[in-house]
NUDRENTOR-514574 format. One record per atom (N, C-alpha, C): residue number from 1; x, y, z. Coordinates in pm, whole numbers, plus 32768, in hexadecimal, padded with zeros to 4 digits. Each point is the difference from the previous one (the first is absolute). Example, Ala and Ser with C-alpha at 12.3 -4.5 7.8 and 13.67 -1.06 7.14 Angstrom:
BEGIN
[1 [8527 7DC7 830C]]
[1 [7FA7 8077 8000]]
[1 [805A 8078 8000]]
[2 [7FDD 8069 7FB8]]
[2 [8052 8077 8006]]
[2 [7FB3 806D 8049]]
***
This chain:
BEGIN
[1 [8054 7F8B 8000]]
[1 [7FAC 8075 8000]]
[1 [8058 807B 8000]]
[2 [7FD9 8078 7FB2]]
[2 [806D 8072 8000]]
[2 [7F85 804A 7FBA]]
[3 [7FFD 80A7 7FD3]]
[3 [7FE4 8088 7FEB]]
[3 [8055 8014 7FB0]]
[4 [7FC2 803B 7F76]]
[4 [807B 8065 7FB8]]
[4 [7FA6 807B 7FEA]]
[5 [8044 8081 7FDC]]
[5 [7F93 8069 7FD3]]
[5 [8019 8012 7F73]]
[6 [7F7A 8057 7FCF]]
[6 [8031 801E 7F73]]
[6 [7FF2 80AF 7FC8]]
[7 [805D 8020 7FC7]]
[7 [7FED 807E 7FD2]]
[7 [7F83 8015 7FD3]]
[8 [7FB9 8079 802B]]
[8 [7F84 8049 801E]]
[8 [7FED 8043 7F7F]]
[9 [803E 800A 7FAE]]
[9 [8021 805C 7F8D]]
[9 [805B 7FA7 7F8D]]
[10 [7FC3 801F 7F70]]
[10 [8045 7FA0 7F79]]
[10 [806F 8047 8001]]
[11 [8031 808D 8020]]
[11 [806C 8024 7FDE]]
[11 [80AB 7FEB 8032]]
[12 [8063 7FDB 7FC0]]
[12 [8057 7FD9 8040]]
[12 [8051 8061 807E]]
[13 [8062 7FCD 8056]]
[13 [805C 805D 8046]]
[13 [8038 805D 7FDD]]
[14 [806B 7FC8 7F71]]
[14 [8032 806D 7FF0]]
[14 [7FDF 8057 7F9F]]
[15 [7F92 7FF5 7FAF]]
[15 [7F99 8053 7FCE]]
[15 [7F9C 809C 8054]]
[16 [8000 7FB2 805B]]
[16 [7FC1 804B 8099]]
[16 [8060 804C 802F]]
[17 [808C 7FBA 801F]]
[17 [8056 8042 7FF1]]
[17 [8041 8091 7FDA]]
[18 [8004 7FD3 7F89]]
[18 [8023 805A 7F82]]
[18 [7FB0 806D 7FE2]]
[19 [7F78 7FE0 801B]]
[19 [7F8A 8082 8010]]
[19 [7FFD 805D 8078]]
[20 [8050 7FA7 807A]]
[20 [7FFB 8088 8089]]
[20 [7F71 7FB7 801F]]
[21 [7FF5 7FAA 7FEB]]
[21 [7F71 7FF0 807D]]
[21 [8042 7F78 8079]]
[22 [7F8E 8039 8061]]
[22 [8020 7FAF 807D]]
[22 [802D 7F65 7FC6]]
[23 [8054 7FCE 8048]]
[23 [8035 7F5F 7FF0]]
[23 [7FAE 7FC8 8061]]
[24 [7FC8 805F 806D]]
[24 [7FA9 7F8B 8079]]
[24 [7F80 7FF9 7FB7]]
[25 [7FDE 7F88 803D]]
[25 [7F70 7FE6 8005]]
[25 [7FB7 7FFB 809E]]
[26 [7F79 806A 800E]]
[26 [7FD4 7FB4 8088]]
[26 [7FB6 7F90 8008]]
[27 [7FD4 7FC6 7FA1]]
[27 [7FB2 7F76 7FF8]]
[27 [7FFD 7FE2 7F9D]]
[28 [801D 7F82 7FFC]]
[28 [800A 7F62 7F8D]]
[28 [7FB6 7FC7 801B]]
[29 [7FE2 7F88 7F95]]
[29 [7FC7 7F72 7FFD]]
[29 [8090 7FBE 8048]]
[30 [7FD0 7F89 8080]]
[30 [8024 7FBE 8009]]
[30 [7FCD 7F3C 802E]]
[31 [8054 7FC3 7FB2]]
[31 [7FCC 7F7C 7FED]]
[31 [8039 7FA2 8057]]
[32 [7FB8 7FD6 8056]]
[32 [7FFF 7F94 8082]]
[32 [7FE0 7F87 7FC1]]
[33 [801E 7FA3 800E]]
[33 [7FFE 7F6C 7FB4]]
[33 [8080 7F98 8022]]
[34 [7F91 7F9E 7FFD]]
[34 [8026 7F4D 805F]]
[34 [802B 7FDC 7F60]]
[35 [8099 7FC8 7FFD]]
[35 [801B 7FC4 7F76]]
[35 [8032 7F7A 8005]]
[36 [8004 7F9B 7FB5]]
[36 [7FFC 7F75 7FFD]]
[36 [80AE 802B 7FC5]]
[37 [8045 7FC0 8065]]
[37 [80AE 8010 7FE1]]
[37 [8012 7FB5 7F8A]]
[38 [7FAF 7F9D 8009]]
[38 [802B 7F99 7F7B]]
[38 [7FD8 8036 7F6F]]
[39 [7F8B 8048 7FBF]]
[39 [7FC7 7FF0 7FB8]]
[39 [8024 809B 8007]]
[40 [8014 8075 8064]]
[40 [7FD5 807B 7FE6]]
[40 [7F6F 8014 7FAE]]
[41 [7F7D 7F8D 8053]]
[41 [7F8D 8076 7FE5]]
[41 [7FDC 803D 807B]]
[42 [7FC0 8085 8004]]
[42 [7F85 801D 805A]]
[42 [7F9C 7FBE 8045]]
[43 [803C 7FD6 806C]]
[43 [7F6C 7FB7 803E]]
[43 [7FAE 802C 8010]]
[44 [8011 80BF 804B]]
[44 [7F97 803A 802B]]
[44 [807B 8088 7FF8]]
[45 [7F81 8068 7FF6]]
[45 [8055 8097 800C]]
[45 [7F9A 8069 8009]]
[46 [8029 805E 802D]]
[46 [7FBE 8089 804B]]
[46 [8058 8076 7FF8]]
[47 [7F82 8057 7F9B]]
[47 [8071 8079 7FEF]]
[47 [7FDB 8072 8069]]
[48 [8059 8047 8039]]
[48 [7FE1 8062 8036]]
[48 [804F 808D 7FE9]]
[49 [7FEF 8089 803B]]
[49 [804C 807D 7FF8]]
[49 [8055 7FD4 8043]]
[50 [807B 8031 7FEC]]
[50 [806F 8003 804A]]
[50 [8035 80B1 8009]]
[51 [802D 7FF4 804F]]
[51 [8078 7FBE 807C]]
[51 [7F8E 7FD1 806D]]
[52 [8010 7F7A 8022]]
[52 [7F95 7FC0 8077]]
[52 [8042 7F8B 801E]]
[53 [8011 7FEA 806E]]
[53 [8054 7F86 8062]]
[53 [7FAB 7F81 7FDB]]
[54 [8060 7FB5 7FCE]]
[54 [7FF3 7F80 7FCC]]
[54 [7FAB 7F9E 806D]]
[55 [8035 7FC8 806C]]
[55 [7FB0 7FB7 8076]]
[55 [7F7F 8005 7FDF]]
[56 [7FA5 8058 7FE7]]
[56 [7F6B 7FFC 7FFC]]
[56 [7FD1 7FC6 7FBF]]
[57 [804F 7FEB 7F91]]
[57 [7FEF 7FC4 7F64]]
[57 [7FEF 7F76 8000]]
[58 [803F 7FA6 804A]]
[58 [8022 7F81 800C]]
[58 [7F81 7FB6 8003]]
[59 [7FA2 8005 8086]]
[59 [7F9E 7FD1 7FF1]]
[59 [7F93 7FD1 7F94]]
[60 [7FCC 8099 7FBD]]
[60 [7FC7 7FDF 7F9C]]
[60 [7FFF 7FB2 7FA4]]
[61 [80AA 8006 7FC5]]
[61 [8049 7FF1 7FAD]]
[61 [7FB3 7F73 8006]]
[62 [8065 7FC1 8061]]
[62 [802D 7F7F 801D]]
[62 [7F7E 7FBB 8022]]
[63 [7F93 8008 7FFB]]
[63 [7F6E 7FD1 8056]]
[63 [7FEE 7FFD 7F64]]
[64 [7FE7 8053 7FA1]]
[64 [7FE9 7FFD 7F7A]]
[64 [8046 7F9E 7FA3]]
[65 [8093 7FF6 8007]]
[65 [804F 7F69 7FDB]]
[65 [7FDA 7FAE 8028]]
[66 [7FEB 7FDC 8094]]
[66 [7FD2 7F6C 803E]]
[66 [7F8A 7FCE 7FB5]]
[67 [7FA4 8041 7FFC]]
[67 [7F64 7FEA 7FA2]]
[67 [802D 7FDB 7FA5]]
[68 [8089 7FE8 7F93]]
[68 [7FFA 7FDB 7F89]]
[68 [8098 7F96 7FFD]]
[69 [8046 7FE5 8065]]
[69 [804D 7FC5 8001]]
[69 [804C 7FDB 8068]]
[70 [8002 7FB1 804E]]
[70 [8052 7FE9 8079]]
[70 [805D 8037 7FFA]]
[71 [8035 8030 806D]]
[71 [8090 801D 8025]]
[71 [804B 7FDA 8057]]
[72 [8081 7FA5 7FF2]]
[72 [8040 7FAB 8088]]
[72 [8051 809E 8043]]
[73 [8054 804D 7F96]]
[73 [8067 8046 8054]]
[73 [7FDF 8080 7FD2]]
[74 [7FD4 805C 8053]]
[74 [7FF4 809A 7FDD]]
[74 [8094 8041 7FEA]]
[75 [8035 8033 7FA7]]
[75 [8098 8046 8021]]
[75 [7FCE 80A6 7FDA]]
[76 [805A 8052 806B]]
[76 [7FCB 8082 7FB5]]
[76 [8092 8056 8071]]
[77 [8005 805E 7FE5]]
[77 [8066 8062 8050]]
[77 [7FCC 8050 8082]]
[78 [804D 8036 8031]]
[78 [7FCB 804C 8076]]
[78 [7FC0 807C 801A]]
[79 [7FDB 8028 7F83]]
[79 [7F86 8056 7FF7]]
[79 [7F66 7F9C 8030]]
[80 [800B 7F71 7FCE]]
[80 [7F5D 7FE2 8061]]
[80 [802F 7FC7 8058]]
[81 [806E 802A 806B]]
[81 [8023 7F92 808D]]
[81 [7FA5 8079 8053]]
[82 [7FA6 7F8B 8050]]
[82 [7F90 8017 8073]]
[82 [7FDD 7F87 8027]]
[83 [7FF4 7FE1 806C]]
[83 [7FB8 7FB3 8047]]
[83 [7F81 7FB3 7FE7]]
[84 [7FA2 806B 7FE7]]
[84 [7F8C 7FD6 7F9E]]
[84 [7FE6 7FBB 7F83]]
[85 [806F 803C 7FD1]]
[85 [7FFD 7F9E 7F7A]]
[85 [804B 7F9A 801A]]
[86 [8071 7FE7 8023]]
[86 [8025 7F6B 801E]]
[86 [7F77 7FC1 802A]]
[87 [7FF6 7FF2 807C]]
[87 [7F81 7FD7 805B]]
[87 [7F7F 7FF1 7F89]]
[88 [7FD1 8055 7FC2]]
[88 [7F99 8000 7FBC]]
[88 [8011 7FAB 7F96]]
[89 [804F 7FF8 7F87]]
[89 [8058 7FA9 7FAB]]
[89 [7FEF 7FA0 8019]]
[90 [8012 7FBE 8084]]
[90 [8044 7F69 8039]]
[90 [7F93 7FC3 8027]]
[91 [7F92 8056 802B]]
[91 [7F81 7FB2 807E]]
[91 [7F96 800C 7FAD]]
[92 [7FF4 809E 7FD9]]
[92 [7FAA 7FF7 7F9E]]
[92 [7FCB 7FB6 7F6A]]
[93 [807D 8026 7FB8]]
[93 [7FF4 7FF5 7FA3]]
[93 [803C 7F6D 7FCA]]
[94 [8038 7FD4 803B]]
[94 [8060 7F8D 7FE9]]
[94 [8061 7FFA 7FCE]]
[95 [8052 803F 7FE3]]
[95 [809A 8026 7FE6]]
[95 [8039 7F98 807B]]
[96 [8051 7F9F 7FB6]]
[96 [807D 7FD5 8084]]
[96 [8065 802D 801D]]
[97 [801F 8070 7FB4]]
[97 [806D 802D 8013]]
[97 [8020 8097 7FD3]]
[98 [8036 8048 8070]]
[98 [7FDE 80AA 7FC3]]
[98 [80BE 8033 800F]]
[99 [803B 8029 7F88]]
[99 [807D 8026 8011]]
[99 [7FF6 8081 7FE1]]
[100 [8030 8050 804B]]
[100 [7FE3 80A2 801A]]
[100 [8071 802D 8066]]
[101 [803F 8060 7F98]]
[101 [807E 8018 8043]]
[101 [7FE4 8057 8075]]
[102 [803D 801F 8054]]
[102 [7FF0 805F 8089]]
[102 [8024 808A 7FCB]]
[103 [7FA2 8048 8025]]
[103 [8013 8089 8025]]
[103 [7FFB 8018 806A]]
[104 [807C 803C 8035]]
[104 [8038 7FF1 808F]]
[104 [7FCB 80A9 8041]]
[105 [7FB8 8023 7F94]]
[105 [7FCA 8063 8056]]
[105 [804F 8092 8075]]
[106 [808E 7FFE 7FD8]]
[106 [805F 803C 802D]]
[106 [8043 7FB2 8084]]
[107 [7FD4 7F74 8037]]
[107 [7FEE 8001 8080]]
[107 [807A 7F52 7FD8]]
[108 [806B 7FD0 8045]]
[108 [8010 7F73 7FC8]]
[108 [8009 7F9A 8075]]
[109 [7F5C 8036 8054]]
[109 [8000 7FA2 8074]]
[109 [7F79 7F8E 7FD2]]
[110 [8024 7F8D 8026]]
[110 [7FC0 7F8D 7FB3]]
[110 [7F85 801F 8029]]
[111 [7FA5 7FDE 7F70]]
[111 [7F85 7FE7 7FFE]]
[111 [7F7E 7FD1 8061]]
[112 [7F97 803A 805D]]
[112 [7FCF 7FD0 8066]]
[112 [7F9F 7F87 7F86]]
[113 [7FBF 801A 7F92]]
[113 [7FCD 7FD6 7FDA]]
[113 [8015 7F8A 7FBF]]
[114 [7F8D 7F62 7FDB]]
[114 [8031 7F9D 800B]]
[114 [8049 7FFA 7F83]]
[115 [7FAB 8018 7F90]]
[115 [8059 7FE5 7F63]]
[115 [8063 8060 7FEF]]
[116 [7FE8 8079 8051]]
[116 [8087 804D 7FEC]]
[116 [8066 7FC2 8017]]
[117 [8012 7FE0 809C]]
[117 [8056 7F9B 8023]]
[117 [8050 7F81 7FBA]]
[118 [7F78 7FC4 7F89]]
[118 [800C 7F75 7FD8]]
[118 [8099 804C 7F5C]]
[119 [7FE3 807C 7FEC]]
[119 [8026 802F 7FAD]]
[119 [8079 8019 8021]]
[120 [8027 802E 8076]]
[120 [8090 8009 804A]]
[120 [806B 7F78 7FE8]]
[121 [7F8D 7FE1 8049]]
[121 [8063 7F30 801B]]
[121 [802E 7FF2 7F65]]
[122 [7FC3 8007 7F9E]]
[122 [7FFA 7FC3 7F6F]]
[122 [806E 8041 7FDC]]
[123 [800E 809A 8015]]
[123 [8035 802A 7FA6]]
[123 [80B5 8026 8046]]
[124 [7FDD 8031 807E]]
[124 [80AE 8010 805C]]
[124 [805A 7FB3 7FE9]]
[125 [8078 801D 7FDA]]
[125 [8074 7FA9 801D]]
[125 [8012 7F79 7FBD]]
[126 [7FA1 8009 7F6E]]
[126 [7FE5 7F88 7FDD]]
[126 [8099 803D 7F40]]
[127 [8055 7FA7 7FDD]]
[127 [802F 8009 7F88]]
[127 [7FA2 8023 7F88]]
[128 [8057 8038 7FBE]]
[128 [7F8D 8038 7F93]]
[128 [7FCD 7F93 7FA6]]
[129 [8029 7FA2 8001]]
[129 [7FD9 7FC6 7FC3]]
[129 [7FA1 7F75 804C]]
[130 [7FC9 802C 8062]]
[130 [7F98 7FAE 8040]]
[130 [7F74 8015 7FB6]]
[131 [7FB7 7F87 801F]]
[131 [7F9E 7FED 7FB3]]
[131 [7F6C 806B 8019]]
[132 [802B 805F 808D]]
[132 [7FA8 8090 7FCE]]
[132 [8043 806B 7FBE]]
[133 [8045 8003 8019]]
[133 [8063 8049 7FA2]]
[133 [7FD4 7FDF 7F68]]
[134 [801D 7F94 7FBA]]
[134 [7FE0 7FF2 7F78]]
[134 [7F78 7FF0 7FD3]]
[135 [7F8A 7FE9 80A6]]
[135 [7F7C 8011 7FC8]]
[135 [7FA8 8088 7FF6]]
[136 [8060 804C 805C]]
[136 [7FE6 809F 8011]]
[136 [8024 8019 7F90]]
[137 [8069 7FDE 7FA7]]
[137 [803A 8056 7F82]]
[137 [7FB0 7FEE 7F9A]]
[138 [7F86 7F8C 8016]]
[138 [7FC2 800A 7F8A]]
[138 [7F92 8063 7FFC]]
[139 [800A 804D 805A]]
[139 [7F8E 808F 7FD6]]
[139 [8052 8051 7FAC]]
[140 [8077 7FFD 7FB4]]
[140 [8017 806A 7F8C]]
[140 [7FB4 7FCE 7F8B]]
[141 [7F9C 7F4B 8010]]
[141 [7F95 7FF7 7F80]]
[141 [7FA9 8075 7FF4]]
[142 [7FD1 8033 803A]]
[142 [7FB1 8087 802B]]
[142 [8046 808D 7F9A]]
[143 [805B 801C 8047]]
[143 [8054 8059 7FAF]]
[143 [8019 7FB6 7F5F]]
[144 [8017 7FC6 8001]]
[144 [7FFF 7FDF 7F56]]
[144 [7F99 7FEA 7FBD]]
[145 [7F79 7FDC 8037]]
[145 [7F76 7FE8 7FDB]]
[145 [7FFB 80AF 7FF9]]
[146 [801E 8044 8032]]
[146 [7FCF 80AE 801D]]
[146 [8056 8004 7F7D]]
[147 [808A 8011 8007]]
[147 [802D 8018 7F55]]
[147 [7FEB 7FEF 7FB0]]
[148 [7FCD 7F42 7FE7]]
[148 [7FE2 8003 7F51]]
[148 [7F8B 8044 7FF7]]
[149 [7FA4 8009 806C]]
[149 [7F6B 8046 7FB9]]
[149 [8036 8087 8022]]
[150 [8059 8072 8018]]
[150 [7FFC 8066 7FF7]]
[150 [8061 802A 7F62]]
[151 [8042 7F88 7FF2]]
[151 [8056 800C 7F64]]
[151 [7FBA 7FCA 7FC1]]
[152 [7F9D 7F91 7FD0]]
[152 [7FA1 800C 7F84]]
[152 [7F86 804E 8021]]
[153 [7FBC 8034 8070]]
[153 [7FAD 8056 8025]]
[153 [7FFF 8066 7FF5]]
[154 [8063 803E 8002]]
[154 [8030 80A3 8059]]
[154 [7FF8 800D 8087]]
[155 [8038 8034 8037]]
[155 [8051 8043 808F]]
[155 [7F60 807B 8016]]
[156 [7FC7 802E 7F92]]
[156 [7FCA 8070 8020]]
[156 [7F46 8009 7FF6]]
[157 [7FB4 8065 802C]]
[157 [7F8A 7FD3 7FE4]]
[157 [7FC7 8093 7FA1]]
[158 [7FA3 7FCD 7F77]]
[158 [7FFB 8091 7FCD]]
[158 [7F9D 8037 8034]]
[159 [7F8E 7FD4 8067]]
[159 [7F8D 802A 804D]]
[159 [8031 808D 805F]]
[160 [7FAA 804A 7FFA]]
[160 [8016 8084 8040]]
[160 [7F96 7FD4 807E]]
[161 [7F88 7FB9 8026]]
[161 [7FCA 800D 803C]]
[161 [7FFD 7F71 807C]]
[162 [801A 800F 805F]]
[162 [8024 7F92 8080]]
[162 [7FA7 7F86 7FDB]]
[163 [7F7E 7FF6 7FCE]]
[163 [7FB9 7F89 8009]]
[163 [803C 7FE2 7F62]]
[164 [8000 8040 7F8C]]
[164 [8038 7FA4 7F95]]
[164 [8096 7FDF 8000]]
[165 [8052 803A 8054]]
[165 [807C 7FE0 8023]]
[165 [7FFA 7F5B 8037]]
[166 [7FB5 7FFA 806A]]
[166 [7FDF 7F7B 804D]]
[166 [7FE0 7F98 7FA8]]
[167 [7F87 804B 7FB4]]
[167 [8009 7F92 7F79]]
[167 [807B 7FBA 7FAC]]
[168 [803C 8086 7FDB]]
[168 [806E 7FD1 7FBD]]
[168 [8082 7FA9 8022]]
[169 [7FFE 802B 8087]]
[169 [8077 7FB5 8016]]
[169 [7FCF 7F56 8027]]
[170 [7F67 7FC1 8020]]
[170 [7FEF 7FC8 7FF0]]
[170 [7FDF 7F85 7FC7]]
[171 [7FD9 8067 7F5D]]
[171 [7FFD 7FCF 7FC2]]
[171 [8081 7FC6 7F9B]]
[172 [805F 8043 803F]]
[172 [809D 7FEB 7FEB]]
[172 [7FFC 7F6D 8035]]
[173 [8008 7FF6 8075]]
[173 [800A 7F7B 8061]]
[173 [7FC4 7F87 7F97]]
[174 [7F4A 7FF8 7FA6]]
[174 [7FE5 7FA7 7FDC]]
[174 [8021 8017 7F67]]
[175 [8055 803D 7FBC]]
[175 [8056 7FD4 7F9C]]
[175 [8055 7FCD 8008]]
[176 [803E 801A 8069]]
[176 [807A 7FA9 803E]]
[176 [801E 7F7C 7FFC]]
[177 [7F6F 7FFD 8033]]
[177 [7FCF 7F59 803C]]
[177 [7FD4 7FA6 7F50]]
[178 [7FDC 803D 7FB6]]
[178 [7FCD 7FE7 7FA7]]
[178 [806F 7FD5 7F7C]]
[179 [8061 8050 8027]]
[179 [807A 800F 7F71]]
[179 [8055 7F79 8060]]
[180 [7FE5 7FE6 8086]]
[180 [804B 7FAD 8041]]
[180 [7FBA 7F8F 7FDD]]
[181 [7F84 7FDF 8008]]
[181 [7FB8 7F72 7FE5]]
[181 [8012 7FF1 7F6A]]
[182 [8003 8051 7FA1]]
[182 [7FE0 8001 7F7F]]
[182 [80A2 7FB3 7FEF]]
[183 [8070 8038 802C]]
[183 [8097 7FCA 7FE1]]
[183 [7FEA 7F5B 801D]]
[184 [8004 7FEB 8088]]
[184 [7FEC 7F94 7FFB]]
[184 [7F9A 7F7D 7FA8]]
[185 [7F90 802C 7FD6]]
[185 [7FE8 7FD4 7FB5]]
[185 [800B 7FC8 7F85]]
[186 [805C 808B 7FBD]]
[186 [8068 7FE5 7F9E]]
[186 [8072 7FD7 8007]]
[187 [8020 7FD4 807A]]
[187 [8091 7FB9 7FF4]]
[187 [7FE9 7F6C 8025]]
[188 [7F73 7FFD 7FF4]]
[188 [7FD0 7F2C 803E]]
[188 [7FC9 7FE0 7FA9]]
***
C-alpha cells in the first residue's frame, strides 16, 4: 500500500517555470491504493486532495481490497503506522500479517502498543538481509506500479475542477488495470 500525487495542472515545470508563475501547488490529486506486488494491479484505490496524512487512508483503502481479494501481508511505509490500523487490518479485516514501518514519532522509547511492539521485535538488530527485511522491501511493487501508470498515463491531470480530477486520476488506476490484463493475455 503507498500514495503518489499528481500534478493539478497539464502544464509542465519548466514551462511554468520559464513563464514566472508559481512552481507550488496548494492542492493535488492524490492516489491511495493497495497493489498486488506480483502483478502490479490495483486492488482498490482512493483519490483524495493533498497535502493530507496518509494513516487515515488505510482503512478504507484496505476494507475495499479485502471485498475483492484476500490479503495474507499488508506492506506499506510509515506514513500509515498507527495502532488502529495494525489492530483493525489483523482482527478485523483478516490480514495475517501487517508490515508497517515505525514512525518513531520523534520519541525512540519502545512502543506501549501491541503490533507496534510486534514491529520492533521484527525489525531491530535483525541483518539486512533477514526475511523482514526482504519482505518489507517488497513494497517498492507499489512505487513501480505508481510509475508505469504515471509513464504510460501521465504524471498530470488536465481537469481544472476537484471532482473531475478524482475522476481522472481514477480512471487512470482502471486503465492501468486493463492495459495490465490485456498484456497478459497476449502473452498466453
Amino acid at each position: 500500500m503507498d500514495s503518489t500525487g499528481y500534478d493539478a495542472r497539464p502544464v509542465s515545470r519548466y514551462f511554468a517555470a520559464r513563464e514566472g508563475r508559481p512552481a507550488r501547488q496548494r492542492h493535488w490529486p492524490k492516489l491511495t491504493a493497495v497493489v498486488d506486488t506480483r502483478t502490479h494491479l490495483f486492488l482498490s484505490a482512493s483519490a483524495t486532495r493533498g497535502p493530507r496524512q496518509d494513516a487515515p487512508q488505510l482503512l478504507p483503502v484496505v476494507r475495499r481490497a479485502v471485498k475483492n481479494v484476500p490479503i495474507d501481508t499488508l506492506l506499506a511505509d510509515a506514513g500509515y503506522d498507527a495502532e488502529d490500523n495494525h489492530a483493525a487490518c489483523r482482527e478485523a479485516l483478516g490480514v495475517r500479517s501487517t508490515v508497517i514501518a515505525l514512525n518513531w514519532r520523534g520519541s525512540r522509547k519502545w512502543p506501549r502498543a501491541k503490533y507496534r511492539r510486534q514491529m520492533v521485535r521484527r525489525f531491530r538488530r535483525k541483518p539486512k538481509s533477514s526475511r523482514y527485511e526482504r519482505v518489507y522491501n517488497q513494497r517498492v511493487q507499489a512505487e513501480s506500479a505508481f510509475s508505469r501508470n504515471k509513464r504510460r498515463l501521465g504524471a498530470s491531470v488536465a481537469a481544472t475542477k476537484w471532482a473531475n480530477q478524482k475522476t481522472e486520476v481514477l480512471l487512470k488506476v482502471v486503465a492501468h488495470n486493463i492495459m495490465l490484463r490485456a498484456a497478459v493475455r497476449v502473452s498466453t
